[in-house]
N, C-alpha and C positions, 0 to 999 in steps of 0.2 A: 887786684883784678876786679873788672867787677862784672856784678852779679849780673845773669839776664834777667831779661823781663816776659814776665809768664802773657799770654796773650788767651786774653777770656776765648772759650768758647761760644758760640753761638747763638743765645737765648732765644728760645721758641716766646711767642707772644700769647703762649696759653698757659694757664698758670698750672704747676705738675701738684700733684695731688701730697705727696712726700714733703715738699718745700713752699709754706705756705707763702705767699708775696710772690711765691719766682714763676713766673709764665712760660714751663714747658711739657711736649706733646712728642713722643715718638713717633718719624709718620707710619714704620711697620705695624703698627699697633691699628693704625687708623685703616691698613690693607687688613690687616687680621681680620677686624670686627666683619669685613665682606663675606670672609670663606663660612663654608659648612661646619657646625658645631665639631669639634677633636672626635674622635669615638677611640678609645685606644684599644680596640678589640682587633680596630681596623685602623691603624694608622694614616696609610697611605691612600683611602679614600677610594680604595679599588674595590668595593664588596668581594673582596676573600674573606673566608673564615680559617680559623686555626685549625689545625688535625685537632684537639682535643672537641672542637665541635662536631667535626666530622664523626669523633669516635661515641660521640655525644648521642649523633643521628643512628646509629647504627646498634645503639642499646647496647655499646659499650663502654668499659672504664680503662683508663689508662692509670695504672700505676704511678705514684709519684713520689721520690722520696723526699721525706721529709725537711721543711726549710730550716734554714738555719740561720740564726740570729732573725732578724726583721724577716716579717712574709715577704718582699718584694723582693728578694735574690732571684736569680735565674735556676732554674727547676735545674739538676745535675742528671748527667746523660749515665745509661747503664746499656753493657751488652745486649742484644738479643741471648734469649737461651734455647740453641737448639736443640738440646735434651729433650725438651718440654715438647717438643714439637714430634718429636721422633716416640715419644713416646706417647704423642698422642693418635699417631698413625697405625703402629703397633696396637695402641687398643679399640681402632676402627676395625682391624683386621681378625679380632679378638671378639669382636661384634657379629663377624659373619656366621649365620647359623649352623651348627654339625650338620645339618643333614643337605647345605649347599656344598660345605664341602668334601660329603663324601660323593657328591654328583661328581665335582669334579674330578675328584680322583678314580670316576670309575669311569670318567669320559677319557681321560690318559691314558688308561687299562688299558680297553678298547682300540682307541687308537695304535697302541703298541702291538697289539695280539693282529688289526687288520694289515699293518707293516709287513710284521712276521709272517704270517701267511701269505702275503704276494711275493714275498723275495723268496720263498721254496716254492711258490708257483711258477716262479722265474728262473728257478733254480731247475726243478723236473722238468718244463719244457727244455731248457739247452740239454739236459740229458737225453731227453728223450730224440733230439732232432741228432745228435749223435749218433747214439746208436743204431734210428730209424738207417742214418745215410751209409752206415757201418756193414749194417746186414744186408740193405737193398744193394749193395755199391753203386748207392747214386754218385753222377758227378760233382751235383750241388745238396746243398743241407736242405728240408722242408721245414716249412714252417708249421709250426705245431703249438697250438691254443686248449689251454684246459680249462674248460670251462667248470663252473660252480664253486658256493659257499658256503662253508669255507671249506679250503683245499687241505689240511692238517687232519681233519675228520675227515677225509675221503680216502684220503692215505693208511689211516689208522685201521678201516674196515679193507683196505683195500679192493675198495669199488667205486670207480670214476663214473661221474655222471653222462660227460661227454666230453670226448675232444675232437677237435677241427686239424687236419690234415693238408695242407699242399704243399705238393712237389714240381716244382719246374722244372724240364726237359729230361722228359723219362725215356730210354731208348727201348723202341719200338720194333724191330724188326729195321727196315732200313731207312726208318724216319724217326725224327722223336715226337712223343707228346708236349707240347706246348706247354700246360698246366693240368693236373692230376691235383682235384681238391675229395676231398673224402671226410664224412661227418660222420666219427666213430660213437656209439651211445652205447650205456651196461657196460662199461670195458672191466673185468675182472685178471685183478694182478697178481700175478705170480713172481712171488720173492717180496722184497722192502726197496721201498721207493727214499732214495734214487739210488742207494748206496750196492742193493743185492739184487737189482734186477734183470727177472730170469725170461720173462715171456705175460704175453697178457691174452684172453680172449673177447672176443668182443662181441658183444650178443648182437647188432643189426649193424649194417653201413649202408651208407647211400653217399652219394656225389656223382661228380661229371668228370671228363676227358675233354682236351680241346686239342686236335689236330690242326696247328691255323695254318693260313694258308701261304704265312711267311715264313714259317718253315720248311713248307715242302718244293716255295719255287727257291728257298738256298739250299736243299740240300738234293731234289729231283732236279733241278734248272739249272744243271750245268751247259744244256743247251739254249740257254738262256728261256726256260717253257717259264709260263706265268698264270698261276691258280686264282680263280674267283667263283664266285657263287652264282650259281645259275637257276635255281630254282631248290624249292625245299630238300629236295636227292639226287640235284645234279650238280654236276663242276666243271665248266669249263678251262678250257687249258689255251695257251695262244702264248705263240711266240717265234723263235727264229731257231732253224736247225741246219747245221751242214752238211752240206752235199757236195761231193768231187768241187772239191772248193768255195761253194758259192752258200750265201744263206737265203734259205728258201721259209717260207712262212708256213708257221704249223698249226692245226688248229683242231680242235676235239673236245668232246665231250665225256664224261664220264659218270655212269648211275653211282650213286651209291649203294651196298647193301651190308646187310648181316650177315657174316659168316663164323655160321655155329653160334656159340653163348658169349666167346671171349675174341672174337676177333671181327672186321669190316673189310667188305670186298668190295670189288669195284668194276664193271664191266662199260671198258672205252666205245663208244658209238662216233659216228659222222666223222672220220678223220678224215684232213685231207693236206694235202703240203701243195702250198703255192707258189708259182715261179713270176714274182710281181707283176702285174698287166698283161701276162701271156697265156698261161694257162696254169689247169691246178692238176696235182695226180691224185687218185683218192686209191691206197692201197687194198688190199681184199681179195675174197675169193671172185669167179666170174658172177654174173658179166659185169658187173658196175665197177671194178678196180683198170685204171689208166688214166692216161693224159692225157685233158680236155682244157680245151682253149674257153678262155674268157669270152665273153657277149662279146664286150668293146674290142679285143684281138679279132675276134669275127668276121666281126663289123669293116675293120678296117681292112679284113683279108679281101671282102668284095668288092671293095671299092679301091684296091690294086690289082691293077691287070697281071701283070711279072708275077707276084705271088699266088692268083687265083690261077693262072697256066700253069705254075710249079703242083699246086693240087690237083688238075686235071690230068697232068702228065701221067702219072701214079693210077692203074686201071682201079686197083684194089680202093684207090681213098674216091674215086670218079664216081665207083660205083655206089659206095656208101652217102655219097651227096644227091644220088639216084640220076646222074648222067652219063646217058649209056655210051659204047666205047666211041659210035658214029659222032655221036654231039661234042664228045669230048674232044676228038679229032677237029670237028669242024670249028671248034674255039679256041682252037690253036695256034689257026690259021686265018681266022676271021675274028675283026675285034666287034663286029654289032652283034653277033653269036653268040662272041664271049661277055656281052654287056645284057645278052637277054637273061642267058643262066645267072650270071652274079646277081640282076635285077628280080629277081622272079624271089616271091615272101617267102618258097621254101626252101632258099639257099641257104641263109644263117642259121637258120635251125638245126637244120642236115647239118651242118656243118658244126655246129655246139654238139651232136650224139657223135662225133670222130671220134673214134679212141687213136690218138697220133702215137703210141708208145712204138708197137710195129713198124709207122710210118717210119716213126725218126728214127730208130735201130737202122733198117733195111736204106733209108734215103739221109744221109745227113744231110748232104746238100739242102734236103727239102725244111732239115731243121732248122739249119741258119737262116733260110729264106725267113721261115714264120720267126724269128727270133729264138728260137729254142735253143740253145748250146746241148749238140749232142750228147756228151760224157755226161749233163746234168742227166738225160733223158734216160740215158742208161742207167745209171746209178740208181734211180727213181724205180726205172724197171727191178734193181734187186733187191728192193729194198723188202722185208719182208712184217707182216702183221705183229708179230709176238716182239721183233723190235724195237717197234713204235710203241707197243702198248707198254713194256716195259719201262720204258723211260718214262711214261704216264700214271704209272704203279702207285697208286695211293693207300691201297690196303695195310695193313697193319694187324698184330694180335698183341692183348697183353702179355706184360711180362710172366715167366715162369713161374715166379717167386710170389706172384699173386692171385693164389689159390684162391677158389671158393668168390670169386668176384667176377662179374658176370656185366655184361654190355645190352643196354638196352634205350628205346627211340633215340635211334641213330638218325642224324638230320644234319643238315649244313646252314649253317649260319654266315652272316657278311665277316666275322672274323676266321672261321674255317670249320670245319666236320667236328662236330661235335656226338657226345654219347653220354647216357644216364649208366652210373656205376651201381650196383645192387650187391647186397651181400648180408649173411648170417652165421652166425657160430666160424666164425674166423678165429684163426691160433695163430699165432706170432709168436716165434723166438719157442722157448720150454715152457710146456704148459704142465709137465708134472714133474 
């Protein structure tokens, strides 16, 4: 077989420094000598540094263990020791001075001891709003606020600095009180709080009552009446009331006052029930109680002939318009007659001082004429004063069960009648 034959490589035309005669040059060599000097700190010609220069910059040393055989091995890797670390933290903590931490453990104290004391502050109020709603037989619980600190040492002496008191809807007589607030101070207790409690006194009180006025038109306005404020001690009243079937408008005022130390009176003025656009009756004794027509009803009575002949017919209501029986006759029968009297400025007038109650009793016909429906007109006739004021009844006294508490500048406010609560050497419950 034969041999091959080897085929020279390439000879560079430059003579290689190795091989003296022979002319060769690598060209990588010839790109070398271009680049930036090697740095082998930095290889890759990125300006990074090694972490041992970092650790370097930072004024510290990095451990290394020792090389083996030649220096140029690669450095061998070793765990983290988190021992070391944990037990460096521990002696940070070890560092902190006694007397920071006896701060804080007397700020924990503290903290625990102000816990404590508000959950048995929390604790005697629900007791206390218990028993309060137990002995008063309220319908709802009050709420009850003890104030001062701390509450543990007030208990211990048994003497409360002060506590706050309200009761909502406390029954009154035949209304209720709205809210009943009461700021009790000095309160001295009798028995152990909360567990043997027997009774307490209470050296001062003061608070308020509030009669509002959305009370009294749901539980006085079953005639649909409706309360507001009329001026610093008065109250207006306004609303619809029935009459031999029909609803007539009702309308009154009412003073307020003080009666005695623990209770509020009330005396009804200006009443008067309206029969809409016709006329109004104002109940009472004489002369001012009956049924009088409206201006605008009047009005319109003069300027109907058929209706102004139906009130001339009638001697008794002729004469009260002051036309005597001759004129009245002659405008009976003559309508320029009957247009001088209706015309003349003191007809309407005359005619607003009518008291029609008589009339329409005695004339119904005369009633239907003006609009009036008899049976209202009667009805109206029975109706009597101490009825109406009744249903107007705003008075009120406190409860029994609250001795030694006393009502005072009694006034009306835009939410309803209000009153100042006073009081001193008050006993509740067993005082010995």
């Amino acid at each position: 077989m034969r041999s091959p034959t080897r085929i020279p490589s390439p000879q560079s035309s430059y003579p290689h420094s190795g091989s003296p005669g022979v002319h060769y040059r690598n060209p990588y060599e010839e790109l070398g000598e271009l680049a930036d000097p090697y740095d082998p700190d930095d290889p890759l010609g990125l300006g990074l540094t090694s972490d041992d220069d970092d650790d370097a910059d930072l004024g510290g040393r990095r451990d290394k263990p020792a090389a083996s055989g030649s220096g140029d091995d690669d450095a061998r890797w070793s765990p983290p020791n988190h021992r070391r670390s944990s037990r460096r933290r521990r002696g940070r903590f070890r560092a902190v001075p006694r007397t920071a931490k006896a701060l804080i453990g007397l700020v924990v104290l503290a903290l625990l001891l102000v816990l404590g004391d508000r959950f048995a502050v929390m604790y005697a109020e629900r007791k206390a709003e218990q028993e309060l709603q137990k002995k008063l037989n309220l319908a709802t619980a009050p709420n009850v606020t003890i104030h001062g600190f701390p509450f543990l040492t007030q208990v211990l002496g048994k003497d409360l600095q002060q506590v706050d008191i309200a009761v909502p809807d406390v029954a009154a007589d035949r209304v209720s009180l709205a809210e009943v607030r009461a700021q009790a101070q000095d309160i001295r207790i009798v028995g152990d709080l909360p567990s043997s409690f027997r009774g307490a006194t209470v050296g001062r009180m003061k608070g308020d009552v509030l009669l509002s006025f959305e009370d009294l038109s749901r539980e006085l306005g079953a005639s649909q009446v409706r309360f507001r404020a009329l001026g610093p001690s008065s109250v207006r009243a306004d609303g619809k009331l029935p009459v031999a079937g029909q609803q007539v408008s009702l309308h009154a005022q009412a003073h307020i006052g003080r009666q005695g130390d623990r209770g509020i009176s009330t005396s009804v003025t200006d009443m008067r029930l309206d029969i809409p656009g016709i006329a109004t009756y104002r109940p009472g004794p004489e002369p001012r109680p009956g049924l009088y027509l409206h201006k605008k009803a009047a009005k319109q009575i003069s300027e109907d002939s058929e209706k102004a002949r139906a009130l001339l017919s009638i001697p008794s209501v002729a004469e009260k318009l002051g036309v005597s029986p001759v004129e009245a006759g002659q405008a009976l029968n003559d309508e320029r007659r009957l247009d001088e009297i209706t015309d003349s400025p003191r007809f309407v007038p005359a005619l607003l001082a009518v008291n029609l109650v008589q009339a329409a009793n005695d004339h119904p016909q005369l009633a239907r004429k003006l609009g009036i429906d008899p049976t209202v007109a009667a009805a109206l006739a029975r109706i009597k004063v101490p009825e109406l004021t009744n249903k107007l009844e705003l008075s009120f006294q406190l409860p029994e069960k609250a001795k030694g508490i006393r009502l005072a500048n009694i006034g009306v406010s835009p939410e309803g009648i209000r009153a100042d609560l006073t009081g001193a050497g008050l006993n509740f419950g067993k005082t010995r």
